[in-house]
Steps between C-alpha positions, in 0.01 A plus 500: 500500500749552756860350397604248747904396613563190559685418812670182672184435697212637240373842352532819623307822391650835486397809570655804420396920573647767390593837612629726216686859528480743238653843506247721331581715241498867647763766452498546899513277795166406687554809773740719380626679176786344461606336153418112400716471192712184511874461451595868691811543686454303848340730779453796228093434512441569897283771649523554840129297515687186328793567768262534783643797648308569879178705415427446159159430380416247199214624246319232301607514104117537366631380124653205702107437691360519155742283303395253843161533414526410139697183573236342710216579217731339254537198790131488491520592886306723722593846595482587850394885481662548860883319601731557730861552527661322792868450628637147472828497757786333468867576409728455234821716424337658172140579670627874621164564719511151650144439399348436160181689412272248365112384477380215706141525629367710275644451143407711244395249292305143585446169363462436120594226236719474186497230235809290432619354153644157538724299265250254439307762333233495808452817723458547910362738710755603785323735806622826603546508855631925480696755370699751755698784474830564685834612490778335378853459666834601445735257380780339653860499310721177599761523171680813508724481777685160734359595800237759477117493351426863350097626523306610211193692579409566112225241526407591862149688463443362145113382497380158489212290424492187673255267372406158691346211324328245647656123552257413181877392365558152419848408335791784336341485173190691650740685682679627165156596331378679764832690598519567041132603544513774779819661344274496178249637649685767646705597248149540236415735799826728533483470861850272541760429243507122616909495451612223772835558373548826610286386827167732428331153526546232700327230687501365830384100460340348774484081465364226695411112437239292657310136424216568222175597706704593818481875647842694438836438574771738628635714304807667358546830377749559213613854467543730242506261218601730177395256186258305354765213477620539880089463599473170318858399672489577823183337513619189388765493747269605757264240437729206509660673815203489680344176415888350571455630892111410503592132430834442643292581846534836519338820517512799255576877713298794437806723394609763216722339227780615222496406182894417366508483128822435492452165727154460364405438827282701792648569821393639885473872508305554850213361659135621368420782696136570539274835508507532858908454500470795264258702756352700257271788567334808305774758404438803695603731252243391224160536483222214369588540133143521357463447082175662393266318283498793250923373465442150476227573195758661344801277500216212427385692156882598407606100536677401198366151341684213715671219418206251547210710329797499208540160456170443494416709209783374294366194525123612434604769227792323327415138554843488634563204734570525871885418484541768193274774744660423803853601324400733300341651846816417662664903486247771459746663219505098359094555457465850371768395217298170394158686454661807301684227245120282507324820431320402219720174410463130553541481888581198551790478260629845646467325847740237345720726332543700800555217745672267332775747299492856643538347862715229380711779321521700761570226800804415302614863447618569886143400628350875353171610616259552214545870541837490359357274215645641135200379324204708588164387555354638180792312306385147663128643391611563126703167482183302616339672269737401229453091583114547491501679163698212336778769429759313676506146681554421846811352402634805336402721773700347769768636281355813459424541877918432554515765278295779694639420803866558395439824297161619621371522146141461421366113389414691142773654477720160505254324306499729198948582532550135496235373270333237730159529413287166455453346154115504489505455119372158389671557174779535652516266751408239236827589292703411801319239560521345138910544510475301837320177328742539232813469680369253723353214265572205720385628801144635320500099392570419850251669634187440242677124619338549852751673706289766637778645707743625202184778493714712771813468292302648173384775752829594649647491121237761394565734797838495425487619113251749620729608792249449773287763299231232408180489645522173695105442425540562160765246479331227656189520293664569136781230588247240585293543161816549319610137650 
């Protein structure tokens, strides 16, 4: 159900598509040799390609084609055996060959569909309009000196995917999940690191508003928005800008906006340019690429297990629910640590462990990916393991688990140096309980008196003389007969 805004003079109905750009992970550019790495010296990644020196030919990465192809199986989307590489003109101070070679007619892959996870725990299907390959740009350099902007051509070359949704987008939430589930996605592929930070990923957001049932409105194009957060902003700024102009008698331009996060606020780049203002044409130094069959069979059969199929089977093999699968899904490292610690253990309560303290632990210790977690996955396994076998409580373990992750040690380990295993004894947990009832005469009358709820202080009074080492069960049932 499509979220509607309330304005002065009724509803309005967004409708939001997306074009995202991610740099795919090659060691060379798209057509030449040069290096990708990021963070070089400025200008100290160039070829004379990248540089656009008069006569120099581009030749099409193949690794780069293939790591293409994979994405759009992983998008669901259809491979076009045969694209073509045209020139899109137009000029800008870091674009050294004054054209940018791109795909427009013939992209090398088609339409196709992804699933969405929402908040409300329902899912979406957002359509796949295309993904194309071209080059990126250099980058302009406005801080370094008063009155001078420096050129970087590191980036210029680099190889993008640019995939297009369709406007199946209805408010930033959907937005969010399916910007979160396209870096997924192409991260469990290896075919783009999704880091918007350092600008290998980022999204152009196109928005428009019209009356519920009416055909669209005009839209805006936000550019280069680097983060999840800035999506589900500048939306929301966007939104209320347009529907302000719409019903203060206005009209809403067709133009390219900014997104200020300092100002929180979108503002005029250029007007929209269209495909003709670009007058694009086939590059005549490239050939039809053409993708044999044989190739896409290949990358198909080598696909690793996505994000979707995985959260599926969590759910169908571990009974896990869909919030617990869709995080646990989340990171591909995230998922390949939870079913190495449920290997053979309660899933579900490794799920919980694993959510609730390893990722707790580690978002409070500088925000550390699971990677860098100092409990391994084997040492969640074994203290699961531990709780289920009645050797320690749940209660206990949480200290335990502070332990591992400080020093690293093993769950056993800790258990047996510090003498914390559970009190499973009856005949022991019956002394302690005895010594309770005698020191506490008046509230035993109290209680055999009718007030049930003194039962939790008789509890907590027991777990104390045992140390937490009682089994809780235990407790309840002996304490009961006892009283």
């Amino acid at each position: 159900m499509a979220q509607l805004v309330k304005g002065e003079t009724g509803d309005w109905e967004i409708v939001i598509g997306m074009e995202v750009h991610a740099q795919v992970i090659a060691n060379s550019k798209l057509f030449s040799g040069a290096s990708t790495q990021f963070g070089a010296e400025p200008n100290s990644q160039v070829s004379i390609v990248d540089a656009a020196m008069p006569g120099m030919l581009p030749v099409p990465n193949e690794f780069v084609v293939e790591q293409a192809v994979k994405t759009g199986l992983g998008l669901n989307s259809k491979i076009n055996k045969t694209s073509v590489f045209a020139r899109k003109n137009y000029f800008y101070a870091d674009l050294p060959q004054g054209y940018q070679i791109s795909q427009f007619e013939h992209p090398i892959v088609g339409e196709g569909t992804i699933e969405i996870d929402l908040p409300d725990g329902s899912t979406k299907e957002i359509g796949i309009t295309r993904l194309h390959l071209e080059q990126d740009a250099g980058k302009s350099v406005h801080d370094q000196h008063p009155t001078k902007s420096f050129v970087d051509l590191n980036r210029s070359g680099c190889a993008l995917m640019e995939i297009v949704s369709e406007p199946d987008i209805r408010d930033p939430e959907e937005a969010v999940a399916y910007l979160s589930k396209i870096r997924m996605i192409l991260r469990y592929l290896e075919t783009c690191d999704g880091n918007m930070d350092e600008g290998s990923m980022r999204a152009d957001v196109n928005i428009s508003v019209r009356r519920p049932g009416e055909g669209l409105g005009t839209r805006a194009e936000i550019k280069n928005v680097n983060s999840l957060k800035a999506v589900q902003q500048a939306i929301d700024f966007e939104v209320s800008r347009q529907i302000d102009i719409i019903e203060d008698g206005g009209e809403v331009v067709q133009e390219t906006r900014l997104w200020d996060p300092a100002k929180n606020e979108t503002r005029s780049m250029r007007s929209k340019e269209e495909a003709h203002d670009y007058r694009y044409f086939p590059d005549p130094d490239l050939l039809p690429l053409h993708v044999p069959q044989e190739q896409i069979d290949r990358i198909r059969d080598a696909l690793p297990e996505l994000p979707d199929q995985k959260k599926h089977r969590f759910m169908a093999d571990f009974g896990l629910s869909l919030y617990d699968a869709s995080v646990l899904i989340a990171e591909r490292e995230r998922a390949n640590y939870f079913e190495t610690a449920a290997n053979g253990n309660d899933a579900k309560l490794t799920a919980n462990w694993v959510i609730n303290e390893l990722l707790g632990a580690l978002n409070k210790d500088e925000h550390k990916a699971i990677s860098d977690s100092p409990v391994s996955a084997e040492s969640i396994g074994e203290l699961t393991a531990l709780i289920s076998d009645n050797t320690i409580s749940g209660k206990i373990a949480k200290d335990v688990f502070a332990e591992m992750y400080k020093s690293g040690k093993a769950p056993g380990v800790i258990v047996e140096e510090k003498g914390l295993k559970q009190v499973t004894d009856t005949g022991a947990i019956e002394a302690i309980i005895d010594e309770v009832i005698a020191e506490n005469q008046g509230q035993v009358e109290a209680y055999r008196g009718g007030k049930d709820k003194l039962f939790g202080f008789f509890v907590g009074q027991v777990m104390k003389k045992s140390q937490g080492k009682a089994n809780p069960g235990a407790v309840n049932k002996l304490l009961k007969d006892k009283l």
